[in-house]
N, C-alpha and C positions, 0 to 999 in steps of 0.2 A: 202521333208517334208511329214511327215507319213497323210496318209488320200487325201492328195492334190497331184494332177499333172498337171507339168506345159511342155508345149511343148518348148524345147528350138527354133522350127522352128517360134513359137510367138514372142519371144522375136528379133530374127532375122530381122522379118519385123520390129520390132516397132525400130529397130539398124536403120534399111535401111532408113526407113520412115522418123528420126530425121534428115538424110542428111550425116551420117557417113558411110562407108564403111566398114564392119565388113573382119578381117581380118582373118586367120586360128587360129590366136592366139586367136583372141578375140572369135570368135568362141570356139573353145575348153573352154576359161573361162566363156561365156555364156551356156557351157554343165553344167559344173562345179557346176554355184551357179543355174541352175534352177532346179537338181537331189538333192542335199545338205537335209540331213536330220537332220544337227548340224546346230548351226551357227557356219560361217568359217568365218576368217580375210583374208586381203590380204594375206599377212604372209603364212598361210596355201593353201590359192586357188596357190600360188605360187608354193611351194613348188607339189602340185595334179597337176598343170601346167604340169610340167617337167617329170612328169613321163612319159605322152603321148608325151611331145615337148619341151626335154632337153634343148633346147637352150631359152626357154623361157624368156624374162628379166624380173627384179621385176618390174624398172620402167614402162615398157607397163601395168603391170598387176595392178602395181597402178593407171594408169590413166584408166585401162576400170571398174575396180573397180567404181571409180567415176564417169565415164559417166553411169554405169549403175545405180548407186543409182541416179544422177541428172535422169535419165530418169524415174523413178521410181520402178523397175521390181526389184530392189534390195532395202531393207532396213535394218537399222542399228537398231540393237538391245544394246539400253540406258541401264545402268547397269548391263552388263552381261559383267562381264571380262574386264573393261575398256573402255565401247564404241565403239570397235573396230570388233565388228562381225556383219556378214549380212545374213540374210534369203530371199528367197525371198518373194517380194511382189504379193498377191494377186488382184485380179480386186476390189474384195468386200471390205468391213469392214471388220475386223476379228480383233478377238480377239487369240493372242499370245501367248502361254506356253510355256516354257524353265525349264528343269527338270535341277535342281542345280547339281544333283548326275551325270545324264549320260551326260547332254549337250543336248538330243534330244529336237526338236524343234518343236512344233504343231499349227495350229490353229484349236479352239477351234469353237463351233456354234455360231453363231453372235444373237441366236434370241433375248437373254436378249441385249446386246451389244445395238442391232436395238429397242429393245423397249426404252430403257437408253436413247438415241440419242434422239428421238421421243419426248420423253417426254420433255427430257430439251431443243429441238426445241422450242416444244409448249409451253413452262411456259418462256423462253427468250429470244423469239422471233427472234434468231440468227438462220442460217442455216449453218450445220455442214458436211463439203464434205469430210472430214479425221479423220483419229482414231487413237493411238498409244497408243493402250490397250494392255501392256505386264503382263503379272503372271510369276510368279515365285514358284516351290516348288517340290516336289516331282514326278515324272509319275508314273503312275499304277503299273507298271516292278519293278523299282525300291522297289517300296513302297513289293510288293511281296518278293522282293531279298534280303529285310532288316532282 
């Protein structure tokens, strides 16, 4: 993700941590989706699998797919392409960009984000510990390339 770096060695422990064993394979798809600067589906993480570890299967890759989104370090990006692509997830808030044209994938600064939260804390007295603020439209690049 352009702006963000995630250490696949984090994601490793918080593997370890949940009580799973991370295997070579699963490893390699923890490289995978925590470098990712699209969002990718199983589908494709598969396909990037194989290249390093040909023998890879889809079903392994489906089911680390979902331990990693249940564990939360991956997330599913809602109307982009049928629900079926994931970026990773950040520690923070953040707010989401997905460029329609090239697919890149960014997060954005959370300060409005964080003040937005705030505010509708305070006026509804709810306390809010998650966010699933996507945008959608053009990147800079793009918009330059037009």
């Amino acid at each position: 993700m352009r702006g963000k770096t995630i250490d696949p060695e984090d994601w490793l422990t918080a593997v370890d941590e949940s009580g799973f064993r991370a295997t070579t394979v699963q490893e390699t798809l923890i490289d995978i989706f925590a470098r990712v600067e699209y969002p990718l589906s199983a589908e494709q993480a598969w396909d990037v699998a194989r290249l390093a570890r040909p023998k890879t299967g889809r079903a392994t890759v489906y089911r680390t797919v979902e331990k990693l989104e249940n564990l939360g370090l991956i997330r599913r990006v809602h109307g982009y392409q049928g629900c079926s692509y994931f970026v990773p997830t950040l520690p923070e808030l953040m707010m989401l960009f997905i460029c329609l044209d090239c697919g890149r994938a960014e997060y954005l600064d959370s300060q409005p984000l964080d003040e937005l939260i705030k505010q509708s804390e305070d006026s509804s007295g709810h306390h809010i510990t998650d966010s699933r603020l996507q945008l959608f439209g053009a990147c800079a690049d793009c918009q330059q390339n037009a």
